[in-house]
VEXMI-653448 format. One record per residue (C-alpha): residue in one letter; x, y, z. Coordinates in nm, 4 decimals. Each point is the difference from the previous one (the first is absolute). Example, Ala and Ser with C-alpha at 12.3 -4.5 7.8 and 13.67 -1.06 7.14 Angstrom:
# VEXMI-653448
("A" (1.2300 -0.4500 0.7800))
("S" (0.1370 0.3440 -0.0660))
***
This chain:
# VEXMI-653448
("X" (-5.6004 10.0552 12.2326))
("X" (0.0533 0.0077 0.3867))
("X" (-0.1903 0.2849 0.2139))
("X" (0.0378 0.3477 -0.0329))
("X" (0.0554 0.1263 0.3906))
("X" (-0.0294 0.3675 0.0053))
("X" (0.1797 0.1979 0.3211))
("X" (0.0762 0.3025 0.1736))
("X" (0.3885 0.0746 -0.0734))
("X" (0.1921 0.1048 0.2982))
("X" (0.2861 0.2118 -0.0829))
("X" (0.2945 -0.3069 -0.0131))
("X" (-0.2427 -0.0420 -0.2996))
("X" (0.0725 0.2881 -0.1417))
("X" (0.3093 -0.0672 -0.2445))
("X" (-0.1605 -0.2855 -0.1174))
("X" (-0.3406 0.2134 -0.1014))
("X" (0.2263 0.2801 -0.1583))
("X" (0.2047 -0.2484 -0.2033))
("X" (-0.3657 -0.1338 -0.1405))
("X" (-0.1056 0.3468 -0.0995))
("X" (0.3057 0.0249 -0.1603))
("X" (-0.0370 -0.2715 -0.1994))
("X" (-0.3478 0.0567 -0.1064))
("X" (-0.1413 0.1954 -0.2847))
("X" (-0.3075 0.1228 0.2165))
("X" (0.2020 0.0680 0.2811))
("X" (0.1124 0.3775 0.0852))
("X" (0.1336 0.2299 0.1867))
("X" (-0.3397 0.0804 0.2181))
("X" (0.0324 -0.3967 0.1281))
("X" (0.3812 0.0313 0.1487))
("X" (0.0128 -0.0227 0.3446))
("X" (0.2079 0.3095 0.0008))
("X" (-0.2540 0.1674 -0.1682))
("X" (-0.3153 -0.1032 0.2171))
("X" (0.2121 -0.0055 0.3191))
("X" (0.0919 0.3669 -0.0920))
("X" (-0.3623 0.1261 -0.0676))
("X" (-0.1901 -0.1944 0.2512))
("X" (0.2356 0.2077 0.2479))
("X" (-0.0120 0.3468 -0.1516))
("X" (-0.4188 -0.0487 0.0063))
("X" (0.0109 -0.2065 0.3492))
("X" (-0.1845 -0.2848 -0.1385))
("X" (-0.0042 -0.3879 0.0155))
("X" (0.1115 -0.1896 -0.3206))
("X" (0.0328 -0.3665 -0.0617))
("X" (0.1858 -0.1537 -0.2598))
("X" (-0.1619 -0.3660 -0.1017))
("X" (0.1893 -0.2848 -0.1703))
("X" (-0.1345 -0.2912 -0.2055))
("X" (0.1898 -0.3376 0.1006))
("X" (-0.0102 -0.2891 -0.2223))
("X" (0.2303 -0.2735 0.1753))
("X" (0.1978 0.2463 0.1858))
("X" (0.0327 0.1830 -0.3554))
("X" (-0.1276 0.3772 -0.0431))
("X" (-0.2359 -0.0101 -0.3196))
("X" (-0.1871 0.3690 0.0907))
("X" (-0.0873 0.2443 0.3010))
("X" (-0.1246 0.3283 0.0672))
("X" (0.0018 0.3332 0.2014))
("X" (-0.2514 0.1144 0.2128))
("X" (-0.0929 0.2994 0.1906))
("X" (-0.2157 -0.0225 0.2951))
("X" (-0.2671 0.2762 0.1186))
("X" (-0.2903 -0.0489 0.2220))
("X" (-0.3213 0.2617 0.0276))
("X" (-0.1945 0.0545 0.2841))
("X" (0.1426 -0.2168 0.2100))
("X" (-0.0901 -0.3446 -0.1898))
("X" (-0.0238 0.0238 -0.3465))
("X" (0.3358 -0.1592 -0.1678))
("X" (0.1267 0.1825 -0.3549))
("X" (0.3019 -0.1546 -0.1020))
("X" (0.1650 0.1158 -0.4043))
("X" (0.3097 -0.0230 -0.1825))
("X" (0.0542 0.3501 -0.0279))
("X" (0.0712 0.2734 0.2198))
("X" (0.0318 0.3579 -0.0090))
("X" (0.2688 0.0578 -0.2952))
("X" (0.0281 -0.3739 -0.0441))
("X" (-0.1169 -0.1785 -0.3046))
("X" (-0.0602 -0.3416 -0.0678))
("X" (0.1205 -0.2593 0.2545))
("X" (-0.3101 -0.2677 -0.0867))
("X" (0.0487 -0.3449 -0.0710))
("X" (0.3794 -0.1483 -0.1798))
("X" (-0.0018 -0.3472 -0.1797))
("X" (0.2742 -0.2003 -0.1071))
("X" (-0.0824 -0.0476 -0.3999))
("X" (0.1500 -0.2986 0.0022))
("X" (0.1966 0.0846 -0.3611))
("X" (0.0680 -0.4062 -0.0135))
("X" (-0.3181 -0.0608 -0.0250))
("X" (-0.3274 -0.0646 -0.1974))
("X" (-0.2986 0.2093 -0.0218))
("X" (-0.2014 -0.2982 0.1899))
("X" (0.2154 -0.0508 0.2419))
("X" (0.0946 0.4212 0.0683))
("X" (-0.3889 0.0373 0.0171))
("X" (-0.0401 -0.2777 0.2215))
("X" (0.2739 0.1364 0.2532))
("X" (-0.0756 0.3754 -0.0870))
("X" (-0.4186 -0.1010 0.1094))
("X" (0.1708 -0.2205 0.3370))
("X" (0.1448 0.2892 0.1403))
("X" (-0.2873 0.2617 -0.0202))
("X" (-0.2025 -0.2484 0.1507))
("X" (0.2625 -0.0950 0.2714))
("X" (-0.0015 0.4102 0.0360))
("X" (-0.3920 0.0490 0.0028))
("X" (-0.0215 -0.3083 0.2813))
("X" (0.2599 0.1977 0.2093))
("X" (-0.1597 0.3626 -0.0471))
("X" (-0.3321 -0.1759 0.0903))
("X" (0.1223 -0.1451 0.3400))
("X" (0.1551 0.3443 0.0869))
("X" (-0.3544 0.1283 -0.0005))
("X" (0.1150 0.3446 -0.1736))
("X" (-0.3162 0.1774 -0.1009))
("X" (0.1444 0.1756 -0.3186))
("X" (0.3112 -0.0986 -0.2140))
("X" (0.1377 0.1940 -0.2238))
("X" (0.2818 -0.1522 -0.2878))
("X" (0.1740 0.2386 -0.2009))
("X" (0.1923 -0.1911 -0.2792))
("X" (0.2651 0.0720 -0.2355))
("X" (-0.0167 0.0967 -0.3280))
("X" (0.1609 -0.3928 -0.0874))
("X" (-0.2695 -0.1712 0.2322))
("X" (-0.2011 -0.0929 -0.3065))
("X" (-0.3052 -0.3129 0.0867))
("X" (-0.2039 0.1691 0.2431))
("X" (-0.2893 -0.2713 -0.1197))
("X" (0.0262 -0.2152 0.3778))
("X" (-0.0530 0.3382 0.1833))
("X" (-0.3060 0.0706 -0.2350))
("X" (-0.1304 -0.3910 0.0406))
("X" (0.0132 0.0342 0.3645))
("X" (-0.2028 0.3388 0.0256))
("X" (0.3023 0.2216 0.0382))
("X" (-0.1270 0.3768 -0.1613))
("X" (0.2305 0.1660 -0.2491))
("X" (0.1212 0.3316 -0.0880))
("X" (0.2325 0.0403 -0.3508))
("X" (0.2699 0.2873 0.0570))
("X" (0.2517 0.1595 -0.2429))
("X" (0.3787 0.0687 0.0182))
("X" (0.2423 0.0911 -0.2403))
("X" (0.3062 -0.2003 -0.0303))
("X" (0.3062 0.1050 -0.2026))
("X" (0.3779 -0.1088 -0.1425))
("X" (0.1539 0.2690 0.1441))
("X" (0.2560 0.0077 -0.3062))
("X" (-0.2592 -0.0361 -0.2835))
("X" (-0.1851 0.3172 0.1628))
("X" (-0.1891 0.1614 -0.2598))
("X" (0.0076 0.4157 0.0027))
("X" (-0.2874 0.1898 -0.1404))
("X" (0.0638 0.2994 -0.2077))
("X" (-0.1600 0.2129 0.2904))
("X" (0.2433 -0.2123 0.2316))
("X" (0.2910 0.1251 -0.2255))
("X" (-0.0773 0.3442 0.0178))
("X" (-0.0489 -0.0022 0.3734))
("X" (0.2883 -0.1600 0.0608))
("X" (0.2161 0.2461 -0.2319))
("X" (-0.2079 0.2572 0.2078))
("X" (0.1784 -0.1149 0.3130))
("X" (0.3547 -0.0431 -0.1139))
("X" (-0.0104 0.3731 -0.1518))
("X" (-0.0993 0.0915 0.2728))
("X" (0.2442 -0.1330 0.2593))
("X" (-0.2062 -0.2500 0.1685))
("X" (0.2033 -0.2623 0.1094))
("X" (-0.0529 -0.3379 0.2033))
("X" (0.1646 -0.1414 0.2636))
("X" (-0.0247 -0.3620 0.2422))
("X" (-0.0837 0.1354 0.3482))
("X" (-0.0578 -0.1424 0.3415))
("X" (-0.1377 0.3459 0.1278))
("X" (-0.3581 -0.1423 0.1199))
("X" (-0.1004 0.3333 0.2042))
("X" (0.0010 0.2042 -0.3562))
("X" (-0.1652 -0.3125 -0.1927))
("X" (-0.2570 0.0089 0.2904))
("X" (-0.0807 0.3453 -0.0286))
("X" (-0.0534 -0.0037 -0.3919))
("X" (-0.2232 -0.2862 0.1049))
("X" (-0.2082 0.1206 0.1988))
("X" (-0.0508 0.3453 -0.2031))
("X" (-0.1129 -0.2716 -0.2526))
("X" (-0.2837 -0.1490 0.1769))
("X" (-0.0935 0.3619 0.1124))
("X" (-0.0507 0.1272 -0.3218))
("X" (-0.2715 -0.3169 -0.0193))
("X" (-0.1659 0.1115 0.3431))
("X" (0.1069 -0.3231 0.1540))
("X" (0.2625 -0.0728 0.2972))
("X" (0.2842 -0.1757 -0.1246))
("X" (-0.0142 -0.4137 0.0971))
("X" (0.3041 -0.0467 0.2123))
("X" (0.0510 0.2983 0.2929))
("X" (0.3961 0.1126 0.0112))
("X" (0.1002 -0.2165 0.2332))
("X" (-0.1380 -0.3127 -0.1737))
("X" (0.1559 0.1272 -0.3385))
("X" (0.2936 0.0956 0.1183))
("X" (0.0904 -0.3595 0.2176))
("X" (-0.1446 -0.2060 -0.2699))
("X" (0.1853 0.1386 -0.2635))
("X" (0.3174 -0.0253 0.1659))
("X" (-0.0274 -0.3479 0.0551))
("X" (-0.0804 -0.1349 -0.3004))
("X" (0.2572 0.2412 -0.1441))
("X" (0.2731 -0.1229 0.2661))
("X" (-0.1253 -0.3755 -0.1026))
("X" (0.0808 0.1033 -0.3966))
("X" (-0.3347 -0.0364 -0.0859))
("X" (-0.0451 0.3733 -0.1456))
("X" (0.1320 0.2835 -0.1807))
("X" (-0.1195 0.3370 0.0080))
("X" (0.0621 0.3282 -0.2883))
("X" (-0.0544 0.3349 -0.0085))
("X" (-0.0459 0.2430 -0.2897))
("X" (0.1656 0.3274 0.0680))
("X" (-0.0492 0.3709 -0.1358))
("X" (0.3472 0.1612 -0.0296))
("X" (-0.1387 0.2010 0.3034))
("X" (0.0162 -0.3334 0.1636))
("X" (-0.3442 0.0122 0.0527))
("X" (-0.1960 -0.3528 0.0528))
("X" (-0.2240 -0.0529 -0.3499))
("X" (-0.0578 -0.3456 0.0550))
("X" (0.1155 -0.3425 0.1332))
("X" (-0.1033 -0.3530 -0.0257))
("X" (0.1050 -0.3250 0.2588))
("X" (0.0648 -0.3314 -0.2114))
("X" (-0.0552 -0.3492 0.1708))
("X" (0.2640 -0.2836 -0.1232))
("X" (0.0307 -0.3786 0.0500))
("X" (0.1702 -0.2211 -0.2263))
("X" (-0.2451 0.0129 -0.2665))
("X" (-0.1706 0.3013 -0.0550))
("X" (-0.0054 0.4370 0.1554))
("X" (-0.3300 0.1179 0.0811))
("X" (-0.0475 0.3451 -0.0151))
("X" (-0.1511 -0.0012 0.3738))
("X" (-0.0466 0.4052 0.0424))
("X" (0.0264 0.3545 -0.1745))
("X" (-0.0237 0.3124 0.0272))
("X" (0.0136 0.3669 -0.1054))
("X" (-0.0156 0.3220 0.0090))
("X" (-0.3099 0.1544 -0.2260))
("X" (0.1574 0.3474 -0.0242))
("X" (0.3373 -0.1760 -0.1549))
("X" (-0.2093 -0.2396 -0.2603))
("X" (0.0508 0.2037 -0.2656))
("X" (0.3561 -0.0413 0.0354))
("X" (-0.0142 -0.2941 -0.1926))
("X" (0.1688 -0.2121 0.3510))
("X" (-0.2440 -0.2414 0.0302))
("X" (0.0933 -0.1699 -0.3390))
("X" (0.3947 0.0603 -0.0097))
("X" (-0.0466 -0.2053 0.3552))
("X" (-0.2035 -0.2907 -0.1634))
("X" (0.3019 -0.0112 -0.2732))
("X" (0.2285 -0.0091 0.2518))
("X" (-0.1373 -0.2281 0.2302))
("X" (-0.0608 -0.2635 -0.2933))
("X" (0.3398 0.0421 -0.1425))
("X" (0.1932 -0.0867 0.3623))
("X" (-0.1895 -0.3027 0.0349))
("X" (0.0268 -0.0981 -0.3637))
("X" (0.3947 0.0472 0.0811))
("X" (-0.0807 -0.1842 0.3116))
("X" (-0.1083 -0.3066 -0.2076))
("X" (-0.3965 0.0275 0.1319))
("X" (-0.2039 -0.1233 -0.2932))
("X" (-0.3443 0.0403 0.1164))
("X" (-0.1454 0.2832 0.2354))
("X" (-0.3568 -0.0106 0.1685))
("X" (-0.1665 0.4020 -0.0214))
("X" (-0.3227 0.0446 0.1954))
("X" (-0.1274 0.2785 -0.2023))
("X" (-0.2702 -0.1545 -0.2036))
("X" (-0.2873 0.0032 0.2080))
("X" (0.0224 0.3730 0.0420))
("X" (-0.1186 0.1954 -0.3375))
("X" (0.2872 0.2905 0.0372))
("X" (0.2709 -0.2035 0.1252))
("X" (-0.0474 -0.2460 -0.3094))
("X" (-0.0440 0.2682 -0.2702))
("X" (0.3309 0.1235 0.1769))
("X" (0.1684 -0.3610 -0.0033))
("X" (-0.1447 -0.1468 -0.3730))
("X" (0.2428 0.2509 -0.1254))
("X" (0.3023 -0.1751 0.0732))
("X" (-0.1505 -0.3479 -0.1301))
("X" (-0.1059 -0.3222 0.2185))
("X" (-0.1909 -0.2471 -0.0209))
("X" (-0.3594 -0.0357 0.1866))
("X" (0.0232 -0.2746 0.1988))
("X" (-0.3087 -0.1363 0.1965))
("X" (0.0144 -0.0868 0.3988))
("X" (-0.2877 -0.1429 0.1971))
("X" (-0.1331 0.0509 0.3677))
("X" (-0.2107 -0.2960 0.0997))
("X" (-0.2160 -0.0054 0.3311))
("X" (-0.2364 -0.1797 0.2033))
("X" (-0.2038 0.1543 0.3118))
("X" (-0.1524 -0.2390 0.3005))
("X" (-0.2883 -0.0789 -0.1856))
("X" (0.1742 -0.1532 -0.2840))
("X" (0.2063 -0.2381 0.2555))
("X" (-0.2465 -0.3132 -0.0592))
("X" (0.1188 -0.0178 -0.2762))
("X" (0.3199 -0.0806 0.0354))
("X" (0.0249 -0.4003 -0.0139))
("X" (-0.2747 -0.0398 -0.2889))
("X" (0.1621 0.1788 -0.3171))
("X" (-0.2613 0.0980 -0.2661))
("X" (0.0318 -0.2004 -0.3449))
("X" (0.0626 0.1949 -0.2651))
("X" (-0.2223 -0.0788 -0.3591))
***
């Protein structure tokens, strides 16, 4: 097996690295260049996007985001505000063996963990993909870990609850109706009453929202919907992220006065059944960390699917070149 040589991508890079996330199972949305060109702008921060070179070949990468404290101390993640995942991609090698996928899956982290170290980051932070599944070299090398939960669902085998039923009958009788819209100032403002109602300021300001959302919906990487009163009053709304895989429902919102109305759930049938008609067979919903938003989504019925951050901090970087054996 020749060397792994990990690298900075420059942007004439770029096709090549989308074309690779493409083609891999872990790969999403949240590690297109698009994508992390398009946040890192809205939020004014530094990204990097990292590839894995076997003989010229790309066999993995990953996305970082750079932040430095006081002056010195270097935090660098996968994630950003409203951005998910991004960690470390792998090539699964689908012609090969177990010994020999292992063997290249266990080269790269460590090609990855020799590079991190030599960048002298002082915290690291990988968010993986629900389809990143051996996280065993991160734990041999000292790496801490933290399980998470999504939901994942066919949007056309969507399962409806009785309760789901009768809100959804709820909203046709009573003239709700829902609509694809581009209008980001009202999807904004039902946003940010959102957050309000929680006490907290809303993550993006207007003027991040608004130019991030029209470039990744310019770039086709979005599509938003509305659920309307017959008043044409704003109920709720939801933004869907798409690549050639999957949608991820990236953001939602609604009005608490309206929820009665029954919009909420005649938009999740909606929503499922145009990308079912779309051909999307699999849709990532982060709602199952959140107690409410999960009792709200188990009604329409996915699957829990597990997702794991893994980290190290400065004091773990000795580490790095003398894996711990496992029993």
């Amino acid at each position: 097996m020749k060397e792994i040589i990990v690298r900075n991508l420059e942007p004439a890079d770029y096709q090549e690295w989308d074309s690779f996330v493409d083609r891999i199972p872990q790969g999403t949305v949240f590690h297109k260049s698009t994508w992390v060109s398009a946040i890192s702008q809205a939020l004014n921060q530094r990204f990097s996007i990292f590839g894995c070179f076997e003989n010229e070949r790309l066999v993995g990468g990953y996305v970082l985001y750079h932040t430095r404290y006081m002056g010195f101390f270097r935090s660098t993640k996968s994630t950003a505000m409203m951005s998910s995942f991004g960690g470390l991609i792998v090539d699964g090698g689908s012609n090969m063996n177990c010994f020999k996928r292992e063997k290249q899956h266990c080269a790269i982290i460590g090609a990855v963990l020799r590079d991190l170290r030599s960048r002298r980051f002082h915290y690291v932070l990988f968010e993986l993909s629900p389809s990143y599944l051996d996280i065993r070299p991160f734990i041999w090398n000292g790496w801490r870990t933290n399980t998470r939960y999504s939901y994942v669902i066919s949007p056309g085998k969507a399962f409806f609850s009785k309760s789901a039923r009768r809100h959804i009958r709820r909203a046709v009788e009573g003239d709700v109706f829902i609509e694809q819209t581009t209008d980001s100032e009202s999807y904004y403002e039902l946003f940010c009453n959102t957050y309000a109602r929680q006490g907290i300021s809303p993550p993006l300001t207007h003027g991040q929202f608004v130019r991030l959302y029209h470039t990744i919906e310019g770039a086709g990487l979005s599509r938003m919907w509305a659920a309307r009163t017959s008043e044409g009053e704003w109920a709720a709304a939801e933004i869907h992220l798409k690549d050639e895989k999957r949608t991820y429902a990236w953001s939602a919102a609604s009005d608490i006065e309206l929820r009665k109305s029954g919009a909420n759930y005649l938009l999740q049938e909606t929503i499922f059944s145009q990308e079912a008609s779309d051909g999307f067979e699999e849709s990532y919903l982060f709602t199952a960390n959140t107690p409410n938003l999960a009792n709200f989504m188990k009604q329409f019925g996915p699957e829990l699917a597990l997702y794991h951050q893994v980290s190290y901090s400065q004091i773990r970087m000795n580490r790095f070149n003398h894996p711990q054996r496992s029993g």
